[in-house]
Predicted model as a PDB file, atoms N, CA, C, CB and O in Angstrom, pLDDT in the B-factor column:
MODEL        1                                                                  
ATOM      1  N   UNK A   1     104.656 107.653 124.900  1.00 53.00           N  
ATOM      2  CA  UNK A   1     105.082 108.640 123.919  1.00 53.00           C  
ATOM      3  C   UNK A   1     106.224 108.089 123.057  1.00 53.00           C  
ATOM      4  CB  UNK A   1     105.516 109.937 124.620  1.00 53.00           C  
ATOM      5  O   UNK A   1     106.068 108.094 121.836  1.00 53.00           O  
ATOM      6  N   UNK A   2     107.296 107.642 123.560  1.00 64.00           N  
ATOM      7  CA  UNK A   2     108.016 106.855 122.818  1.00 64.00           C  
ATOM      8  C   UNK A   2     107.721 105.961 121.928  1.00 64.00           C  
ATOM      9  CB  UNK A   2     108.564 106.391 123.389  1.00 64.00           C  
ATOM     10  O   UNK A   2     107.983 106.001 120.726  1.00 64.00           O  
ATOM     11  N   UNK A   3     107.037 104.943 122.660  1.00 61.00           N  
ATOM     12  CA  UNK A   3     106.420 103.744 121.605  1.00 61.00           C  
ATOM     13  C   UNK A   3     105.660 104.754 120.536  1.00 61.00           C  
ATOM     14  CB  UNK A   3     105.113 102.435 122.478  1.00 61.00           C  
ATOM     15  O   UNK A   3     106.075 104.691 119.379  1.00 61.00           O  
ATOM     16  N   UNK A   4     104.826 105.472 120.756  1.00 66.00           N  
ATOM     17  CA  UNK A   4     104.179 106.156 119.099  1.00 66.00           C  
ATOM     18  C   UNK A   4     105.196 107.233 118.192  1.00 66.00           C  
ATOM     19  CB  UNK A   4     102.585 107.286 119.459  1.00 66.00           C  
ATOM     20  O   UNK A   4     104.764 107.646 117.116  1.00 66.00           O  
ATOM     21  N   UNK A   5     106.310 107.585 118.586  1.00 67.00           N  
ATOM     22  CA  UNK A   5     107.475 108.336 117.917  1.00 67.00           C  
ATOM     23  C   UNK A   5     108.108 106.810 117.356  1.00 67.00           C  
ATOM     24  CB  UNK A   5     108.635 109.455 119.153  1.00 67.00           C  
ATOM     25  O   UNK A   5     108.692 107.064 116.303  1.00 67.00           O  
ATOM     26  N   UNK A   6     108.206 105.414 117.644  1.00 65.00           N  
ATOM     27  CA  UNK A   6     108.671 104.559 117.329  1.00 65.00           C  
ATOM     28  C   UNK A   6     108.122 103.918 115.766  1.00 65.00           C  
ATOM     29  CB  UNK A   6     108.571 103.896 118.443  1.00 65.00           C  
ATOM     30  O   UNK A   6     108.624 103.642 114.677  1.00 65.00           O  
ATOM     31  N   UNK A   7     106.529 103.876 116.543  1.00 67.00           N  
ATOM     32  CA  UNK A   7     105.664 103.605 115.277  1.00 67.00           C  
ATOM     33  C   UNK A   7     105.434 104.194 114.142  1.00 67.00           C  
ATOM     34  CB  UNK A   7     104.684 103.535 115.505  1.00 67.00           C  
ATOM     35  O   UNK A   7     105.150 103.697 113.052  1.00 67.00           O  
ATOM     36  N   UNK A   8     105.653 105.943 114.642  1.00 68.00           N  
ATOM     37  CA  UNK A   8     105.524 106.732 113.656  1.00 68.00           C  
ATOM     38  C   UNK A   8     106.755 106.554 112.301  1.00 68.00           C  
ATOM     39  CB  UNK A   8     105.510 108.085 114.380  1.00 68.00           C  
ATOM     40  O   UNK A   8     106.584 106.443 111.087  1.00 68.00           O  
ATOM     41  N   UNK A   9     107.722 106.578 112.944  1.00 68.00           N  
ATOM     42  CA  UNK A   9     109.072 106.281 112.537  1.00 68.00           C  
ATOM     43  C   UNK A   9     109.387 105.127 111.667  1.00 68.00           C  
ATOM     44  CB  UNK A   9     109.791 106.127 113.630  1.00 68.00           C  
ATOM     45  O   UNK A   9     110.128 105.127 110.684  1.00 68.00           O  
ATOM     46  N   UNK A  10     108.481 103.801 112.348  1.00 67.00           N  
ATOM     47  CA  UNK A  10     108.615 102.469 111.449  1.00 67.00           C  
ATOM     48  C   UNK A  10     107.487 102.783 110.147  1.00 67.00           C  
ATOM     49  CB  UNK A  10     108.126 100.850 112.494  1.00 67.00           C  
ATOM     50  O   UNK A  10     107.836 102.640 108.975  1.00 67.00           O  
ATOM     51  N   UNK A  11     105.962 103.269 110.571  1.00 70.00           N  
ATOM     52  CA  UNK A  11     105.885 103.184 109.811  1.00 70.00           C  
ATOM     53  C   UNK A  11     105.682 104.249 108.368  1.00 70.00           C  
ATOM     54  CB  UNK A  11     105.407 102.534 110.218  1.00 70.00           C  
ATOM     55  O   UNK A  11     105.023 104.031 107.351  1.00 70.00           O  
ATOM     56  N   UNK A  12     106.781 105.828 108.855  1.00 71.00           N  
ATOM     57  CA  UNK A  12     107.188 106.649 107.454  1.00 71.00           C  
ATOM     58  C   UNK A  12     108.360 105.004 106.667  1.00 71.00           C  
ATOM     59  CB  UNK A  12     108.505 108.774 108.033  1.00 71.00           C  
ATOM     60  O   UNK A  12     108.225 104.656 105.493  1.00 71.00           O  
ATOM     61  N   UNK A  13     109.245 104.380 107.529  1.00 65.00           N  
ATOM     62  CA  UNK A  13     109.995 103.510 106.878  1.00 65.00           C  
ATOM     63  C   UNK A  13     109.419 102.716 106.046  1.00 65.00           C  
ATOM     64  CB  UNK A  13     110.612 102.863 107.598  1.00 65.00           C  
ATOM     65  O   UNK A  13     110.013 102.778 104.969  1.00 65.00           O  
ATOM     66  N   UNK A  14     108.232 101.736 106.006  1.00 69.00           N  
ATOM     67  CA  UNK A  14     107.573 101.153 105.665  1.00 69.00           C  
ATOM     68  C   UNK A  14     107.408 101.865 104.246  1.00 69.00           C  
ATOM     69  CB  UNK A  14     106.664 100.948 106.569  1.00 69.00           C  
ATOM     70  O   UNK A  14     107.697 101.406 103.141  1.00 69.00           O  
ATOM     71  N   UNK A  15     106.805 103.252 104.607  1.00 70.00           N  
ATOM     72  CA  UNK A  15     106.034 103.946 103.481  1.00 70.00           C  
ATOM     73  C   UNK A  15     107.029 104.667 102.588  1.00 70.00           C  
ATOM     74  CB  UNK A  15     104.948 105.005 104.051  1.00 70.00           C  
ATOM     75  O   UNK A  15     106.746 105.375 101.621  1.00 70.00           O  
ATOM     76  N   UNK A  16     108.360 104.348 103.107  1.00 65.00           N  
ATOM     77  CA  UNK A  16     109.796 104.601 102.135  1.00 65.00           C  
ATOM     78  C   UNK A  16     110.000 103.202 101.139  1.00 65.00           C  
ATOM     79  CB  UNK A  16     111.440 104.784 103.322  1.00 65.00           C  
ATOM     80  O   UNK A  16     110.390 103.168  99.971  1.00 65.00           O  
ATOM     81  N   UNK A  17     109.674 102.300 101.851  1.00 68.00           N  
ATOM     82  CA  UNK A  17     110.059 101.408 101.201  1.00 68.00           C  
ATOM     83  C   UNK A  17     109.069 100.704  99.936  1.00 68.00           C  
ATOM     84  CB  UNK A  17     110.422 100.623 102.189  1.00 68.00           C  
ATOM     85  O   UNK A  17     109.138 100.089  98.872  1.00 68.00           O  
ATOM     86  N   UNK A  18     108.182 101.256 100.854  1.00 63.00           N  
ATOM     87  CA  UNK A  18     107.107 100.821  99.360  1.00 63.00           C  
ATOM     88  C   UNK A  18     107.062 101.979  98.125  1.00 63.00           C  
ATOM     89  CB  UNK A  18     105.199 100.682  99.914  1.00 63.00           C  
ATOM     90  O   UNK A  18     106.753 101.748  96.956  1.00 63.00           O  
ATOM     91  N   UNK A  19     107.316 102.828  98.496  1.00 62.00           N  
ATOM     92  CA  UNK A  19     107.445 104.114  97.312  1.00 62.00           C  
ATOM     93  C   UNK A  19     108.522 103.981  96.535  1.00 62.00           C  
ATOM     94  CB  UNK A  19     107.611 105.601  97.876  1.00 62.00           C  
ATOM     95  O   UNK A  19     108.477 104.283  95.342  1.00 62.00           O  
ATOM     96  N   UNK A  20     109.767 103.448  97.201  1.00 60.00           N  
ATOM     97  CA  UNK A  20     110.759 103.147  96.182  1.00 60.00           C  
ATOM     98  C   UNK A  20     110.786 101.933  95.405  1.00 60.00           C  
ATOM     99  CB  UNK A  20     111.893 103.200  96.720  1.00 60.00           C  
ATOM    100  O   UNK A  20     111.422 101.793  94.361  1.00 60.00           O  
ATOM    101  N   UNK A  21     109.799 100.737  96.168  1.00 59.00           N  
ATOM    102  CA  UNK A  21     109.476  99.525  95.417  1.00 59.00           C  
ATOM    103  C   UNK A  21     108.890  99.806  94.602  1.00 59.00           C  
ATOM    104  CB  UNK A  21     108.911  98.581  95.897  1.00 59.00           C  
ATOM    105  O   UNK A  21     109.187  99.233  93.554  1.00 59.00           O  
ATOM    106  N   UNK A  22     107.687 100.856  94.537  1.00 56.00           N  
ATOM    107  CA  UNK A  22     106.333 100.939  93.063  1.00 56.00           C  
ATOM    108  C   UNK A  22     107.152 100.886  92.323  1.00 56.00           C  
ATOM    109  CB  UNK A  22     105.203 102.302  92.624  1.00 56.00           C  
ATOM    110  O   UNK A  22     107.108  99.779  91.788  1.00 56.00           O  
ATOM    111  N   UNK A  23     108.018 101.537  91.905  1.00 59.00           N  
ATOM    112  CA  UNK A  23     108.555 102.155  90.383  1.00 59.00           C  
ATOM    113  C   UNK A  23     108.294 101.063  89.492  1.00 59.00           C  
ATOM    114  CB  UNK A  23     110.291 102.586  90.249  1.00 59.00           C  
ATOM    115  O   UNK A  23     108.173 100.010  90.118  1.00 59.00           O  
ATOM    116  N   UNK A  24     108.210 100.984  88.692  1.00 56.00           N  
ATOM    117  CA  UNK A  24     107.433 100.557  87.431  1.00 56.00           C  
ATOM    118  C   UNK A  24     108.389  99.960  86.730  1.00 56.00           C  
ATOM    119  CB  UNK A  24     106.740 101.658  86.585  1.00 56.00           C  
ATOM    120  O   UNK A  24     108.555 100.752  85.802  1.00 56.00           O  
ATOM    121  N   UNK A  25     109.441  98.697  86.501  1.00 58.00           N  
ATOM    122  CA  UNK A  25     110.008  98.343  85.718  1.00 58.00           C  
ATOM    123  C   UNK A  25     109.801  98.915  84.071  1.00 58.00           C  
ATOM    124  CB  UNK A  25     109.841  97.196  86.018  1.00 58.00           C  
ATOM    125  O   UNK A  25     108.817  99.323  83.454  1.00 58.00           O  
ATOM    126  N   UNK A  26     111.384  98.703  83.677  1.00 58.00           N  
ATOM    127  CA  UNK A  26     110.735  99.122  81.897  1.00 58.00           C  
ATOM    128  C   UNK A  26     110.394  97.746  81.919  1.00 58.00           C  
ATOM    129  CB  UNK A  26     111.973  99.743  80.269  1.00 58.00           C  
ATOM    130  O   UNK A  26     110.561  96.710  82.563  1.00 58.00           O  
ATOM    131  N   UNK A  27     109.563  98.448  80.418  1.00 57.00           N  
ATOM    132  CA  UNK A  27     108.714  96.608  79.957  1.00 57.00           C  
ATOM    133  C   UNK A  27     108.494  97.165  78.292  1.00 57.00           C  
ATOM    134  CB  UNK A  27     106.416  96.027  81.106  1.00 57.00           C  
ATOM    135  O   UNK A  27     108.841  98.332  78.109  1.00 57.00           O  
ATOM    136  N   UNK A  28     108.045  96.547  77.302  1.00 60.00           N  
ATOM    137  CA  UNK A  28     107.896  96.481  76.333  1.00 60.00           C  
ATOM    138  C   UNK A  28     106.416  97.963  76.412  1.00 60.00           C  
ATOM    139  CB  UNK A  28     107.777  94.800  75.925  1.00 60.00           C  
ATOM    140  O   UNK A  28     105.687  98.486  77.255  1.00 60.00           O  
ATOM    141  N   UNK A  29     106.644  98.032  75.244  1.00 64.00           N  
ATOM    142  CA  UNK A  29     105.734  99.029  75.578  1.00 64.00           C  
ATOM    143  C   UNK A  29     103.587  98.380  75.059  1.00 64.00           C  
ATOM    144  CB  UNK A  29     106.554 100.639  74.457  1.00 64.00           C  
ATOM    145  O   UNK A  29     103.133  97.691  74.146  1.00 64.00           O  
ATOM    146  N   UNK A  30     103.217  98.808  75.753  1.00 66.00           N  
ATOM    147  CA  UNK A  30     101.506  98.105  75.637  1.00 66.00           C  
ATOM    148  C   UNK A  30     101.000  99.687  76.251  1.00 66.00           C  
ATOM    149  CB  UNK A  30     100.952  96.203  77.024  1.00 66.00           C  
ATOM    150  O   UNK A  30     101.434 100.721  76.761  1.00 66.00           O  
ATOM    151  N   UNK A  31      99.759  99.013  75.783  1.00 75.00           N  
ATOM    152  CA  UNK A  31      98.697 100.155  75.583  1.00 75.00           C  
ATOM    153  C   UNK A  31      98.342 100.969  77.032  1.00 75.00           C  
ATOM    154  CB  UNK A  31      97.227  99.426  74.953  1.00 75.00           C  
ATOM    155  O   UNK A  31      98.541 100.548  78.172  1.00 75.00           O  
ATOM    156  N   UNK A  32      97.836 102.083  76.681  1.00 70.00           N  
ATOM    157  CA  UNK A  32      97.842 103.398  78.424  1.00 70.00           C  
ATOM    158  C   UNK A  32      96.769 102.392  79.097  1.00 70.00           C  
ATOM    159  CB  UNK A  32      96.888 105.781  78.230  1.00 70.00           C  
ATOM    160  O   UNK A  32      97.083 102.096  80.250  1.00 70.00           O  
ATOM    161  N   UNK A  33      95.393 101.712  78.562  1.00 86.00           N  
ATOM    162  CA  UNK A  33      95.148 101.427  79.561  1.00 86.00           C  
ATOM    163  C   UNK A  33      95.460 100.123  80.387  1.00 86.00           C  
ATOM    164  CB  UNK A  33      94.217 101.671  79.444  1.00 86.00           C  
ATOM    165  O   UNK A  33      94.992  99.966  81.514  1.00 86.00           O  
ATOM    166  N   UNK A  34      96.423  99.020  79.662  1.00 88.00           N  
ATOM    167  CA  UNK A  34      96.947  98.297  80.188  1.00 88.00           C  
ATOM    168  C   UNK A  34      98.001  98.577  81.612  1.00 88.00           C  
ATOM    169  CB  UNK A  34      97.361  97.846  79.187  1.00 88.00           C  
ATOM    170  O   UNK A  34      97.837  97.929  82.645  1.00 88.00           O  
ATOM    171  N   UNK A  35      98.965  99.521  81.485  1.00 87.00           N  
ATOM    172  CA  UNK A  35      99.578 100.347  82.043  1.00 87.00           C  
ATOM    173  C   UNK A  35      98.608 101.065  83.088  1.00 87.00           C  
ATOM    174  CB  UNK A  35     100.182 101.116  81.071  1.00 87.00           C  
ATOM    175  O   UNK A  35      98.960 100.973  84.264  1.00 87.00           O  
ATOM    176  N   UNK A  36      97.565 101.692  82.846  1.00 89.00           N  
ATOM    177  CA  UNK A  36      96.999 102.304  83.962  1.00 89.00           C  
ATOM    178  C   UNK A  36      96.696 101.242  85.112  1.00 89.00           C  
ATOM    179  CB  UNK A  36      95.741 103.045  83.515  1.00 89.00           C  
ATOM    180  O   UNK A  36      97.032 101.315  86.294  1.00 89.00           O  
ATOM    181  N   UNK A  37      95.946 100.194  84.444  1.00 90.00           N  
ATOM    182  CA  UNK A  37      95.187  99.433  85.056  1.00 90.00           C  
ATOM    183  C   UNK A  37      96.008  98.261  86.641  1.00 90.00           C  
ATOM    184  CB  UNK A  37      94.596  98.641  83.665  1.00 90.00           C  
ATOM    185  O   UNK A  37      95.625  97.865  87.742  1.00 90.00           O  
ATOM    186  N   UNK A  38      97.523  98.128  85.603  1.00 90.00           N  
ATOM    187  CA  UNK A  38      98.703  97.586  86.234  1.00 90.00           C  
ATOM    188  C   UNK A  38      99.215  98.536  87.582  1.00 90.00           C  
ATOM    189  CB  UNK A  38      99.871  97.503  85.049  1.00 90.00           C  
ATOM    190  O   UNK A  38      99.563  98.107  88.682  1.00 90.00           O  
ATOM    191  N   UNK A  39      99.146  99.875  87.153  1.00 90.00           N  
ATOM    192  CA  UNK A  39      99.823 100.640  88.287  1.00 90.00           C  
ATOM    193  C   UNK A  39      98.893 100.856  89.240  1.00 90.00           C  
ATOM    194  CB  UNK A  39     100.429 101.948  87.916  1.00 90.00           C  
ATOM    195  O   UNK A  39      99.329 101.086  90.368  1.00 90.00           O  
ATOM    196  N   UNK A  40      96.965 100.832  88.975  1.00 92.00           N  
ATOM    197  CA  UNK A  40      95.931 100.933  90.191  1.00 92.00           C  
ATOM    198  C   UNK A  40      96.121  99.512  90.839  1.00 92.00           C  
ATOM    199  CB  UNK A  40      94.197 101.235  89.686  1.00 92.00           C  
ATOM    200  O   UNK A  40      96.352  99.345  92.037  1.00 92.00           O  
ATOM    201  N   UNK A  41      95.986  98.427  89.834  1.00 94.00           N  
ATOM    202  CA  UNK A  41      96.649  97.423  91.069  1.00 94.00           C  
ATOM    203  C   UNK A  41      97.534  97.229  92.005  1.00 94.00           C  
ATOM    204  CB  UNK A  41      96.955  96.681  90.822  1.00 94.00           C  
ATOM    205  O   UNK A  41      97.353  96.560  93.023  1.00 94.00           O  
ATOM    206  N   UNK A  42      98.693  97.906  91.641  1.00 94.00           N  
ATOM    207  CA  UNK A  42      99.665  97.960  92.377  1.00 94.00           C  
ATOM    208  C   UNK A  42      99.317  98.838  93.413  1.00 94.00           C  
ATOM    209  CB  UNK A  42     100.749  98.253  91.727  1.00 94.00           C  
ATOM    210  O   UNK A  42      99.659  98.401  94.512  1.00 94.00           O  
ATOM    211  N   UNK A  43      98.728  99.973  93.441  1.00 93.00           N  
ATOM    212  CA  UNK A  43      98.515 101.298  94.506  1.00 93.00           C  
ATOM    213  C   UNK A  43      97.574 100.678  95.472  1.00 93.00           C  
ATOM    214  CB  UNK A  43      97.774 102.850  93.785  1.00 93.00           C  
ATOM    215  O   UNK A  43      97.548 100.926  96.677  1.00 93.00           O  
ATOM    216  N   UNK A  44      96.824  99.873  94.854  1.00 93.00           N  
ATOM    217  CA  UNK A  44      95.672  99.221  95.879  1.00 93.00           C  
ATOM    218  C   UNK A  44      96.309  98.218  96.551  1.00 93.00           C  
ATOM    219  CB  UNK A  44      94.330  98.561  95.183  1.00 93.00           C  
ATOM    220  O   UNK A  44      95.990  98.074  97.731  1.00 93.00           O  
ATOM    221  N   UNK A  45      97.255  97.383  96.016  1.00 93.00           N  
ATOM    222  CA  UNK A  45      97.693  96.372  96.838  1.00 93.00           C  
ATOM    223  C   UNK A  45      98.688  96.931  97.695  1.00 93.00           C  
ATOM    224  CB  UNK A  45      98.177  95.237  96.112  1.00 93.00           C  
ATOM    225  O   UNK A  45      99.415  96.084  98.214  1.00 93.00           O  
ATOM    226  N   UNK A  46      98.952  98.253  98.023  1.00 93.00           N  
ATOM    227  CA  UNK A  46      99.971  98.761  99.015  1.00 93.00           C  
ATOM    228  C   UNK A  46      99.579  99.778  99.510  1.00 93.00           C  
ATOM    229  CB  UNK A  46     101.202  99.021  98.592  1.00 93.00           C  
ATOM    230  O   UNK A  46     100.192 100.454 100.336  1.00 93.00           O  
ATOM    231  N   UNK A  47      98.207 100.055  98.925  1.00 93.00           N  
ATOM    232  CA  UNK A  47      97.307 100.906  99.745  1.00 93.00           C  
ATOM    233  C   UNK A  47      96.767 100.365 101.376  1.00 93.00           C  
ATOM    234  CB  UNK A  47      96.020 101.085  98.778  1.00 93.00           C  
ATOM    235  O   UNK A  47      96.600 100.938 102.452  1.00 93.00           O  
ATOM    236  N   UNK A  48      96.610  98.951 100.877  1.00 93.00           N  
ATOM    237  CA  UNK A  48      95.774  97.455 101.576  1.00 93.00           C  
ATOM    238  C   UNK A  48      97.031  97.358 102.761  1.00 93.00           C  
ATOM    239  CB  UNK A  48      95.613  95.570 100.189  1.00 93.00           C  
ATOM    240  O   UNK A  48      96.869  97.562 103.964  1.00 93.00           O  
ATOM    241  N   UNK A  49      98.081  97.058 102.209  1.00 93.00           N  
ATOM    242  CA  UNK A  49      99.541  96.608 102.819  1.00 93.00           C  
ATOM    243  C   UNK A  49      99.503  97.315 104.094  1.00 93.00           C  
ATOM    244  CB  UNK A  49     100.976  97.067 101.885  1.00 93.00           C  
ATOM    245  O   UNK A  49      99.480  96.759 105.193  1.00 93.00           O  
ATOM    246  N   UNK A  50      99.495  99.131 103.793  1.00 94.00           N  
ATOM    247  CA  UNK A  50      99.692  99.881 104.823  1.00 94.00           C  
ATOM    248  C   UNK A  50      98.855 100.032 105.825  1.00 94.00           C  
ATOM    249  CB  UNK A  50      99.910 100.843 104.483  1.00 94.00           C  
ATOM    250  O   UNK A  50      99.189 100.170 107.001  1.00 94.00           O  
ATOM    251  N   UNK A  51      97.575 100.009 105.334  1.00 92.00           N  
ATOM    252  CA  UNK A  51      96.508  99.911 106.232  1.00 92.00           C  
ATOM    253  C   UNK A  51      97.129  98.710 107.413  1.00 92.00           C  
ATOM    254  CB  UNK A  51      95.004  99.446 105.321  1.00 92.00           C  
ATOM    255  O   UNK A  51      97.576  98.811 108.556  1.00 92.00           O  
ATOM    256  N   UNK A  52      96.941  97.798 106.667  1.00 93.00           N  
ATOM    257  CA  UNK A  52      97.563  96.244 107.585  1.00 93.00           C  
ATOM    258  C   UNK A  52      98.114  96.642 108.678  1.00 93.00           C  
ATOM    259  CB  UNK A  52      98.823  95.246 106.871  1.00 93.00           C  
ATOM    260  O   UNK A  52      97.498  96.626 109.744  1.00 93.00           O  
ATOM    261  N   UNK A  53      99.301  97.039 108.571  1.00 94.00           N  
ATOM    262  CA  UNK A  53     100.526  97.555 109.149  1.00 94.00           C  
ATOM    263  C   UNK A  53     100.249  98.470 110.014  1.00 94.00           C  
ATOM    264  CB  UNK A  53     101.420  98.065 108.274  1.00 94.00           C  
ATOM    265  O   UNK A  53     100.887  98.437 111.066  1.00 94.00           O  
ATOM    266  N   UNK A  54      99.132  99.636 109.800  1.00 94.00           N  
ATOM    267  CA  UNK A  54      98.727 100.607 110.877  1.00 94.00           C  
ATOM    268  C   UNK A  54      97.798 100.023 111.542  1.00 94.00           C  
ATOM    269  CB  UNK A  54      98.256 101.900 110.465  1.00 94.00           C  
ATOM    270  O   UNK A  54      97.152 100.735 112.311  1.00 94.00           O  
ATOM    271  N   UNK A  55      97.585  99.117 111.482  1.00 93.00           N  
ATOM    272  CA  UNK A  55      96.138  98.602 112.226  1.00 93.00           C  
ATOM    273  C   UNK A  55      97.128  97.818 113.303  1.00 93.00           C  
ATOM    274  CB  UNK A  55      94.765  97.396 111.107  1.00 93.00           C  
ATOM    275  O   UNK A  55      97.042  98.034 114.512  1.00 93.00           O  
ATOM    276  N   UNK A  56      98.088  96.872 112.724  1.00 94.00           N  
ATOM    277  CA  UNK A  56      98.812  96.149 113.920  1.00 94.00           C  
ATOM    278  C   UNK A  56      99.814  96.867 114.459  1.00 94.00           C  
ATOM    279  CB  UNK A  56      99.408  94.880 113.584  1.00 94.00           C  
ATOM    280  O   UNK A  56     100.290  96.359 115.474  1.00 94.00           O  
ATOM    281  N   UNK A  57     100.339  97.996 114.069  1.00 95.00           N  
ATOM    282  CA  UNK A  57     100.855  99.070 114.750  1.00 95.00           C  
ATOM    283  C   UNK A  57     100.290  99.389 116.202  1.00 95.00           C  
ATOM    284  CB  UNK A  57     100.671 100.168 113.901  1.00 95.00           C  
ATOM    285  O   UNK A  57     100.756  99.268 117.335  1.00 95.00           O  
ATOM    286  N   UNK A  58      98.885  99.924 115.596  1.00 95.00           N  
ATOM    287  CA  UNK A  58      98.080 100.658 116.679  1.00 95.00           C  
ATOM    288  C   UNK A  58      97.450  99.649 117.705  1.00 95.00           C  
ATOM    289  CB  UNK A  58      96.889 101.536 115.997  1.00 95.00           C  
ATOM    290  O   UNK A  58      97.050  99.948 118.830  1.00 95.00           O  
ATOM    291  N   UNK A  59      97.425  98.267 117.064  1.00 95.00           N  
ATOM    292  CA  UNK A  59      97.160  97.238 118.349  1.00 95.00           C  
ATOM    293  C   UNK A  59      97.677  97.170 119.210  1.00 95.00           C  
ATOM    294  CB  UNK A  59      97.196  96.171 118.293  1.00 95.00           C  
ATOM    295  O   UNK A  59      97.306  97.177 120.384  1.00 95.00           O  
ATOM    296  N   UNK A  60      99.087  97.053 118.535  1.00 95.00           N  
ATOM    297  CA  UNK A  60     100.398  96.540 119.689  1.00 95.00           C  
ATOM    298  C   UNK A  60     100.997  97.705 120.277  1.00 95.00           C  
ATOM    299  CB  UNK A  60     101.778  95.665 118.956  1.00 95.00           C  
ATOM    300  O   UNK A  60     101.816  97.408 121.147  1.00 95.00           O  
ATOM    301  N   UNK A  61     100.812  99.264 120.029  1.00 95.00           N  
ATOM    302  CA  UNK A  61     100.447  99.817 120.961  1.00 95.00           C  
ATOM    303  C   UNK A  61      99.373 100.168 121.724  1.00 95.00           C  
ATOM    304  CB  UNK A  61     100.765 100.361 120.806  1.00 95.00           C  
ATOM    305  O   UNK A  61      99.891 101.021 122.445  1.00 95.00           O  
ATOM    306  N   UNK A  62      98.350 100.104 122.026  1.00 95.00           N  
ATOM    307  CA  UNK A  62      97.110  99.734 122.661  1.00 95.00           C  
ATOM    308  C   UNK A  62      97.315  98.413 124.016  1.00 95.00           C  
ATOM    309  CB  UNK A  62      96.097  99.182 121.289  1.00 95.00           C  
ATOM    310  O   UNK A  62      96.643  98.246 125.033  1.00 95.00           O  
ATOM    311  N   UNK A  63      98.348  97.754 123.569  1.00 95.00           N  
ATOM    312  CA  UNK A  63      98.820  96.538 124.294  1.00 95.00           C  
ATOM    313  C   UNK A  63      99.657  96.541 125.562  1.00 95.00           C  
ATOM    314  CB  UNK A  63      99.536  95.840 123.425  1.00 95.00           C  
ATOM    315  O   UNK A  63      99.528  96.014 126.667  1.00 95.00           O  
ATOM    316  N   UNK A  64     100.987  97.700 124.731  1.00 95.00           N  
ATOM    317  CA  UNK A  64     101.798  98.152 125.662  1.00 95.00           C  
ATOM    318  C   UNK A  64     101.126  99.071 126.284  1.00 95.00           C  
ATOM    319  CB  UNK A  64     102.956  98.570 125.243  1.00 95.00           C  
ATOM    320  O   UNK A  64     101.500  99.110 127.456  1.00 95.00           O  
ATOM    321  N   UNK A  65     100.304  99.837 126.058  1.00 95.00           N  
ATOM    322  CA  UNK A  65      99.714 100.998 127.115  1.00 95.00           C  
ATOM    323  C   UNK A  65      99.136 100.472 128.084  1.00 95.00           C  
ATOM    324  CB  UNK A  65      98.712 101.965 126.620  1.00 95.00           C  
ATOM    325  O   UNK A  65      99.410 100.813 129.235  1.00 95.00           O  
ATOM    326  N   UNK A  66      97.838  99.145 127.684  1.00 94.00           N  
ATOM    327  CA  UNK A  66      97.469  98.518 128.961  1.00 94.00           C  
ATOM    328  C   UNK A  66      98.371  97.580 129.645  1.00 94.00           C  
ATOM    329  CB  UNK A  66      96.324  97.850 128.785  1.00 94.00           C  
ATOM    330  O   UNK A  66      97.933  96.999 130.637  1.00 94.00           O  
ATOM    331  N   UNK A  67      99.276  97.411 129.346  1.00 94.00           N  
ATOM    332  CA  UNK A  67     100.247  96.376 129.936  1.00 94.00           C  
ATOM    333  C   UNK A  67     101.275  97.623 130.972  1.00 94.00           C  
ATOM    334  CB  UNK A  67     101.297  95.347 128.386  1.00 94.00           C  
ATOM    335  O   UNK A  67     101.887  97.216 131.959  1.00 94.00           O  
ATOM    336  N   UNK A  68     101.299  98.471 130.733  1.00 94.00           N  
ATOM    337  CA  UNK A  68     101.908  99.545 131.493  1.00 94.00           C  
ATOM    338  C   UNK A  68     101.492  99.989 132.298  1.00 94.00           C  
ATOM    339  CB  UNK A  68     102.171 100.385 131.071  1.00 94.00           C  
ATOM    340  O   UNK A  68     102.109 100.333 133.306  1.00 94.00           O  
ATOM    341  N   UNK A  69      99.335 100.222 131.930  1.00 93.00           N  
ATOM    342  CA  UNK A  69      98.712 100.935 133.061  1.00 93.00           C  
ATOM    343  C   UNK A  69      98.595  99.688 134.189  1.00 93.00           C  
ATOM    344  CB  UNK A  69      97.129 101.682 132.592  1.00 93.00           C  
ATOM    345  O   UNK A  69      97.954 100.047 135.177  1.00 93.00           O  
ATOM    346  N   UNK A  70      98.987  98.566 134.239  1.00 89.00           N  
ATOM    347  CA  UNK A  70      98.837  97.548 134.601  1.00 89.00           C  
ATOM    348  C   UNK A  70      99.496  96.928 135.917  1.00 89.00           C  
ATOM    349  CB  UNK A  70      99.046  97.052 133.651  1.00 89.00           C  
ATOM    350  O   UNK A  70      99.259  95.762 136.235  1.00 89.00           O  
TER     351      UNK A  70                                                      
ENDMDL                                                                          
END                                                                             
């Protein structure tokens, strides 16, 4: 129970830190769909990120649980 209040915890942090990273530098100004197209890349590449991160989350607890029932 701990270890998943741990994970949960790292990864809302994670998902703090990437929300305050998106923000969008100013930049010269270019066209909406240049701009759109820039910010779906970005959402997908930290869409991808988090997934990552919950997947080896949930391994390495899966790890400690059998290493406990053990």
């Amino acid at each position: 129970m701990q270890l998943q209040e741990k994970s949960f915890w790292l990864f809302n942090l994670l998902h703090v830190i990437v929300a305050t990273s998106a923000r969008e530098p100013s930049s010269p100004i270019c066209s909406k769909y240049d701009y759109e197209e820039r910010l779906l890349e970005r959402v997908i590449r930290n869409e991808l990120a988090l997934e990552t991160t919950l997947k080896e989350i949930l391994k390495t607890n899966a790890n400690v649980v059998d290493a406990l029932k053990q």
